[in-house]
LUMMIRO-592586 format. One record per residue (C-alpha): x, y, z; residue number from 0. Coordinates in nm, 4 decimals, decimal comma. Layout:
BEGIN
+----------+----------+----------+------+
!        X !        Y !        Z ! resi !
+----------+----------+----------+------+
!        X !        Y !        Z !  NUM !
...
+----------+----------+----------+------+
***
This chain:
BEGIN
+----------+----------+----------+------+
!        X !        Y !        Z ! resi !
+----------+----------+----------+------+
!   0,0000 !   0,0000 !   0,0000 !    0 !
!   0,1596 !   0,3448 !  -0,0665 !    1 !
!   0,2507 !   0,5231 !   0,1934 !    2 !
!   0,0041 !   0,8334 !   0,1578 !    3 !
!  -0,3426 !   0,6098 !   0,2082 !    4 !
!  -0,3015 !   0,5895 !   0,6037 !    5 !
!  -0,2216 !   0,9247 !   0,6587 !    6 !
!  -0,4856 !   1,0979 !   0,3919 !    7 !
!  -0,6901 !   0,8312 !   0,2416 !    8 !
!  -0,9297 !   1,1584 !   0,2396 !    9 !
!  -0,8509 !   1,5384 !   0,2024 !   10 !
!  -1,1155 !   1,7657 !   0,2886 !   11 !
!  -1,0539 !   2,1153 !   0,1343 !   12 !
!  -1,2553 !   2,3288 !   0,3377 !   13 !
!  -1,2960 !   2,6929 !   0,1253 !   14 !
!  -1,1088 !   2,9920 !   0,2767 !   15 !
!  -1,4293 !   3,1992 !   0,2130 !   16 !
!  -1,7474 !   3,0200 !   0,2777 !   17 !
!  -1,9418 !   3,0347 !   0,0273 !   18 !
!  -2,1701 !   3,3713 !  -0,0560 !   19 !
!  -2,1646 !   3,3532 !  -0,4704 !   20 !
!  -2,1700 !   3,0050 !  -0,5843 !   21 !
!  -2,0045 !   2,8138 !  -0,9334 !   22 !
!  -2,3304 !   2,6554 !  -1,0105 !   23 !
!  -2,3630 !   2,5969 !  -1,3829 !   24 !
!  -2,7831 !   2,5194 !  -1,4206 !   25 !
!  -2,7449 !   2,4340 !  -1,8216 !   26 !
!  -2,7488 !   2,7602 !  -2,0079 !   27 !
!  -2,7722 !   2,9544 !  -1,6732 !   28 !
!  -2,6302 !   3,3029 !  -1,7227 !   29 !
!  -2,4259 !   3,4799 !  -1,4273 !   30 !
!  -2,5999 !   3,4337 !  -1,0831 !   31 !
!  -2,5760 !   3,8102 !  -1,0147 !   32 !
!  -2,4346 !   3,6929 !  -0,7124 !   33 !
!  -2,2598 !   3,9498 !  -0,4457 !   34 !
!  -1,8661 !   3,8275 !  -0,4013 !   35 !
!  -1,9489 !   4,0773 !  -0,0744 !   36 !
!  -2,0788 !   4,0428 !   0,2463 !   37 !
!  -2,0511 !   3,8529 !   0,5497 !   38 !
!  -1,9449 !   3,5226 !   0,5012 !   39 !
!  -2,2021 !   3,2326 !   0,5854 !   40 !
!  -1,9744 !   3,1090 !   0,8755 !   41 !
!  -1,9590 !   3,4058 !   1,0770 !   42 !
!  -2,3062 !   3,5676 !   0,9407 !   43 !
!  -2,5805 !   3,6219 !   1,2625 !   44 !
!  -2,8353 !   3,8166 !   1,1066 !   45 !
!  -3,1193 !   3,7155 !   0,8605 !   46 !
!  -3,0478 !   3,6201 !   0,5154 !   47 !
!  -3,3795 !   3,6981 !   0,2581 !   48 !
!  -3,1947 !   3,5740 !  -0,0435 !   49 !
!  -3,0907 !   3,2029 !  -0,0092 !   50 !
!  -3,0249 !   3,1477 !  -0,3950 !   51 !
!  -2,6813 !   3,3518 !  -0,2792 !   52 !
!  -2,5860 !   3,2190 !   0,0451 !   53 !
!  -2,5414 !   2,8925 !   0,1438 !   54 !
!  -2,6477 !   2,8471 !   0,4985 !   55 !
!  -2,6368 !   2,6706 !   0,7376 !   56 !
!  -2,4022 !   2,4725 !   0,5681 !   57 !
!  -2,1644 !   2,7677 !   0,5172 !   58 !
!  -1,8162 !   2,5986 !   0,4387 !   59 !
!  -1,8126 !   2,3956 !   0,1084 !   60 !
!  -1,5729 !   2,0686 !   0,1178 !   61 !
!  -1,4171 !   1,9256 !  -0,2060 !   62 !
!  -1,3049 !   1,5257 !  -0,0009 !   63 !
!  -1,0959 !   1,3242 !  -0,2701 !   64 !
!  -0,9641 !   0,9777 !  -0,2593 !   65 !
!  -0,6322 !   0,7824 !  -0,3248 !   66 !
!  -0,7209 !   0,4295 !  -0,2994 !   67 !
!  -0,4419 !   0,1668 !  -0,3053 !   68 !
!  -0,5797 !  -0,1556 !  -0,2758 !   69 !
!  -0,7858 !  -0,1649 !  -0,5156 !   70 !
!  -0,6085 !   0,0958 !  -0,7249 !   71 !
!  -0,8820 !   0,3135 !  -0,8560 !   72 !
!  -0,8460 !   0,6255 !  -1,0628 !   73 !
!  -0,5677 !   0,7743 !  -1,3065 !   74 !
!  -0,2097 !   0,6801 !  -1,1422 !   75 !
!  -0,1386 !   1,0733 !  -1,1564 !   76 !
!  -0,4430 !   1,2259 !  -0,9647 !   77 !
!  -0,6479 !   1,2023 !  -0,6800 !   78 !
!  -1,0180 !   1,1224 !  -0,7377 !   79 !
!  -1,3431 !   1,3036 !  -0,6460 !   80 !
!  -1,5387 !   1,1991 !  -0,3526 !   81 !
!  -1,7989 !   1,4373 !  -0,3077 !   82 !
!  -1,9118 !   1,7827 !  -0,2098 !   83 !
!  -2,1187 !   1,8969 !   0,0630 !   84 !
!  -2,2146 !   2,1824 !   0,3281 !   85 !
!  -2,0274 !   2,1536 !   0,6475 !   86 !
!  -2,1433 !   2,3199 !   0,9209 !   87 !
!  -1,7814 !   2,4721 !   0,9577 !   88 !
!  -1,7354 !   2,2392 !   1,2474 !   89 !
!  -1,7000 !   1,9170 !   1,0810 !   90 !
!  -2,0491 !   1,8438 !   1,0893 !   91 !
!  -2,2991 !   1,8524 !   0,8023 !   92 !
!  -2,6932 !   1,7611 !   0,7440 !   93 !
!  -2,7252 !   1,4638 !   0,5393 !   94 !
!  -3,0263 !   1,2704 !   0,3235 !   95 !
!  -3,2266 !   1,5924 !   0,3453 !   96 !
!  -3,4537 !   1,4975 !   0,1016 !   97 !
!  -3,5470 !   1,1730 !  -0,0212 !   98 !
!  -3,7900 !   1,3032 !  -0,2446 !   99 !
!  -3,5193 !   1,4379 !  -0,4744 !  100 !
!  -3,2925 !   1,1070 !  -0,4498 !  101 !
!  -3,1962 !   1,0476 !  -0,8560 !  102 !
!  -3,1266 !   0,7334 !  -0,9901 !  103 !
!  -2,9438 !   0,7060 !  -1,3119 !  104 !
!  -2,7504 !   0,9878 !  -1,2848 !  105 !
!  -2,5793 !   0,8980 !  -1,5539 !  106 !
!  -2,8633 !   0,9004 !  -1,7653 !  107 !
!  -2,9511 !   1,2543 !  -1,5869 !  108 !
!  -2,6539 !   1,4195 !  -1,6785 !  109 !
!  -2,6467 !   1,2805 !  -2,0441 !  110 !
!  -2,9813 !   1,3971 !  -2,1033 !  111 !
!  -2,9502 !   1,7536 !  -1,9327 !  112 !
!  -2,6596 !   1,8545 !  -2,1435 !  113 !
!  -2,3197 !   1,7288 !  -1,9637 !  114 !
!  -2,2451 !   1,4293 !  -2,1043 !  115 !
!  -1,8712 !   1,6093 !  -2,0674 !  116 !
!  -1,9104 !   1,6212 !  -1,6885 !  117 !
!  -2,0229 !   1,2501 !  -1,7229 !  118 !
!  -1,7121 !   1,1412 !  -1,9087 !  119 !
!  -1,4933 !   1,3290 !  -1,6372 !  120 !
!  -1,6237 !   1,1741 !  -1,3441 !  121 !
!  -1,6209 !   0,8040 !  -1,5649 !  122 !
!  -1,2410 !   0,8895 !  -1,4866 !  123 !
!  -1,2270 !   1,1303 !  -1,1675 !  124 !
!  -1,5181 !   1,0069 !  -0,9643 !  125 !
!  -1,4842 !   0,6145 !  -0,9348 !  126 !
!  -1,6237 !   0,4338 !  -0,7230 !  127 !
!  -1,3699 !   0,1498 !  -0,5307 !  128 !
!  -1,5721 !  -0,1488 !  -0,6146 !  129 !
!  -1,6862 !  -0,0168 !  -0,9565 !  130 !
!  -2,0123 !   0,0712 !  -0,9270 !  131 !
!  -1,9910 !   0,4525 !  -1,0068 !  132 !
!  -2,3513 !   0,4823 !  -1,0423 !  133 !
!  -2,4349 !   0,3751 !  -0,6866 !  134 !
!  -2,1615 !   0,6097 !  -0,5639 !  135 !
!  -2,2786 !   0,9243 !  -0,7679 !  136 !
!  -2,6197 !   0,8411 !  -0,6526 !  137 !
!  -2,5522 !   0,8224 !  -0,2494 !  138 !
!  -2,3323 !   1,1320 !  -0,2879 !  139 !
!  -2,6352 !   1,3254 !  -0,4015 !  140 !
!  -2,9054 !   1,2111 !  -0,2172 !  141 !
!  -2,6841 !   1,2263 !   0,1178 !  142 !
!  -2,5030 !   1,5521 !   0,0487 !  143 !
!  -2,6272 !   1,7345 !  -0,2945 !  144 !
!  -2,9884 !   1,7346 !  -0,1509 !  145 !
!  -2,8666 !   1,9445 !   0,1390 !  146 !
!  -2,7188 !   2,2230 !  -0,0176 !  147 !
!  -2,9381 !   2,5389 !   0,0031 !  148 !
!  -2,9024 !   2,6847 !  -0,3492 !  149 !
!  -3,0020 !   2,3742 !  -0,4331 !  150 !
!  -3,2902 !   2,2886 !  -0,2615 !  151 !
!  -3,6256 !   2,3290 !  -0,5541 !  152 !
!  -3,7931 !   2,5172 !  -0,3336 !  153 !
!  -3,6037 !   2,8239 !  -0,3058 !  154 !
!  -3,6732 !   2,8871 !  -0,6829 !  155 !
!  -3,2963 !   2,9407 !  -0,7772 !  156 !
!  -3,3056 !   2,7199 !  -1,0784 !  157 !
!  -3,4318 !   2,9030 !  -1,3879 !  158 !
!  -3,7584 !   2,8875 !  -1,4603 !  159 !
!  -3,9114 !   2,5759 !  -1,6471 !  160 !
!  -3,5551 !   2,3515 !  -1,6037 !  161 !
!  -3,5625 !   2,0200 !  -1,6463 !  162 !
!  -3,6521 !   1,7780 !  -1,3009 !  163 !
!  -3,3280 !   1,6885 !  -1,2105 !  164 !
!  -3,1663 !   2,0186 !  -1,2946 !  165 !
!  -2,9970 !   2,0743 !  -0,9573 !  166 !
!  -2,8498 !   1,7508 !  -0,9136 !  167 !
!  -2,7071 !   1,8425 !  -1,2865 !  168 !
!  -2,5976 !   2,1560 !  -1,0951 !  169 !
!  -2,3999 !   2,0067 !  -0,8158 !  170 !
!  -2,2250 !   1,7446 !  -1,0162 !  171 !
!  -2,0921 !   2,0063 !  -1,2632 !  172 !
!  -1,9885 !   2,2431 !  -0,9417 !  173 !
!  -1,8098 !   1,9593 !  -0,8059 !  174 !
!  -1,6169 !   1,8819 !  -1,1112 !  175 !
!  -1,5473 !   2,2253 !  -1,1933 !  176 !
!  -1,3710 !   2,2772 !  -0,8084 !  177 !
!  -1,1892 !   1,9049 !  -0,8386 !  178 !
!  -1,0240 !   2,0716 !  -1,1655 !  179 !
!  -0,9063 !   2,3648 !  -0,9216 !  180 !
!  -0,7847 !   2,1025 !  -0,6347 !  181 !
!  -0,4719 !   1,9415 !  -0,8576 !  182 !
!  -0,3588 !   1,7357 !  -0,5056 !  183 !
!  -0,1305 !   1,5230 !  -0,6856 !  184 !
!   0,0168 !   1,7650 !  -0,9063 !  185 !
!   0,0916 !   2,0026 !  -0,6223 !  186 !
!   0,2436 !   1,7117 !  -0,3747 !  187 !
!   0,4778 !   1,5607 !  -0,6557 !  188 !
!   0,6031 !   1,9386 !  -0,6878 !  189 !
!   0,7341 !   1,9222 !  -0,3286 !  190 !
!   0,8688 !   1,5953 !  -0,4042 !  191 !
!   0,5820 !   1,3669 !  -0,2686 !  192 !
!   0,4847 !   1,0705 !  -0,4502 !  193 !
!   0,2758 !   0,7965 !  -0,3848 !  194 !
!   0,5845 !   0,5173 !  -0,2638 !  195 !
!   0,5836 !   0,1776 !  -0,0946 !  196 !
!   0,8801 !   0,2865 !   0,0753 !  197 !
!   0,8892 !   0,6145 !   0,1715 !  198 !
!   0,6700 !   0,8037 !   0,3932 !  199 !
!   0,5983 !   1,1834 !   0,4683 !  200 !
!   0,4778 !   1,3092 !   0,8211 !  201 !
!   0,1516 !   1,5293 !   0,8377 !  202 !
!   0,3477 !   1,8438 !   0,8728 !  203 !
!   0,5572 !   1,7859 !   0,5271 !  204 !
!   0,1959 !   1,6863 !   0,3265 !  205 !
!   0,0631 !   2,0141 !   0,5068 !  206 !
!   0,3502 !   2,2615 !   0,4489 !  207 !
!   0,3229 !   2,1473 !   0,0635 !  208 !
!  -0,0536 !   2,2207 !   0,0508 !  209 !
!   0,0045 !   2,5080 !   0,1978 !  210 !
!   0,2239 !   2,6296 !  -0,0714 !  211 !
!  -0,0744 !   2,6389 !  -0,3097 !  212 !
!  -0,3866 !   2,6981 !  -0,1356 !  213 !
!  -0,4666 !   2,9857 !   0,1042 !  214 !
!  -0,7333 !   2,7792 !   0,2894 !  215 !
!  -0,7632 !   2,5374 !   0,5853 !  216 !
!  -0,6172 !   2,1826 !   0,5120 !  217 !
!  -0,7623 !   1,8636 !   0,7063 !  218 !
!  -0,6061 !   1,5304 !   0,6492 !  219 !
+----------+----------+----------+------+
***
């Protein structure tokens, strides 16, 4: 097993700014007209009327990904995706939030809602261990993308007349889009670090080379 899986068989990338104007492409959804101003969702105490522009209470968004060993899973150069959900900005997050809204065949969602190039990604950056991406994609949504505010239906942020199924199209594109940002591997084998069955880093050396690129809170 390389030496990395015990010590970060997850990252959690927890945003530096929580977030207040969201990367949600809804199909042909122009700019959300969304203030980059503000207090952010973590700190905010007073009441918010617009939700469609504030994630809350879930105000921290966190990008987890995966190096699995044994069995190897995913491109031998990059990290995979595992999710993305609200935290509560103290490790803690709502989950299942709406079972109404739990998709099956997301694949066939995605395809069919204009991002069958999201879909190809994630055939290659979101893979599930025992190979059942469909099952994974599925329980990420329904446990997590159901939770998240700007998605929820009922707020009315999704244009009018989308497709059923729109924001789950929504949060698998956002979550692709901030993966591409998140370049773990590429950013660790800069400083050296390489997935090895003989070497090993300590927490502070994986840290210190995050660090380097992203001006943000690091758990591992």
């Amino acid at each position: 097993m390389y030496s990395l899986l015990p010590i970060a068989s997850l990252l959690g990338f927890v945003a530096a700014k929580p977030l207040i104007s969201p990367t949600i492409n809804l199909l042909n959804r122009a700019d959300s007209g969304c203030s980059a101003s503000g207090t952010a969702s973590c700190t905010n105490t007073s009441s918010v009327s617009d939700l469609c522009c504030f994630e809350s209470p879930g105000g921290l968004l966190v990008q987890p990904q995966f190096w699995d060993t044994n069995p190897s899973t995913g491109p031998s150069d990059s990290w995979t995706i595992h999710g993305l959900w609200p935290d509560h900005c103290d490790s803690t997050y709502d989950e299942n939030c709406d079972p109404s809204r739990a998709y099956t065949d997301i694949a066939g969602l995605l395809s069919q809602n204009g991002a069958s190039s999201t879909l190809s990604y994630m055939q290659t950056y979101w893979v599930d261990i025992n190979g059942d991406n469909e099952s994974f994609w599925e329980h990420e949504w329904a446990k997590h993308g159901t939770c998240m505010r700007l998605l929820y239906v009922g707020n009315n942020c999704l244009p009018s007349g989308s497709a059923k199924g729109a924001e789950a199209v929504a949060y698998f594109e956002t979550a692709v889009k901030l993966f591409k940002t998140l370049p773990t591997y590429e950013w660790l084998a800069n400083q050296g670090i390489t997935p090895s069955s003989s070497v090993t880093y300590s927490l502070s050396t994986l840290t210190s080379a995050l660090s380097r690129h992203l001006g943000a809170t690091r758990q591992l």
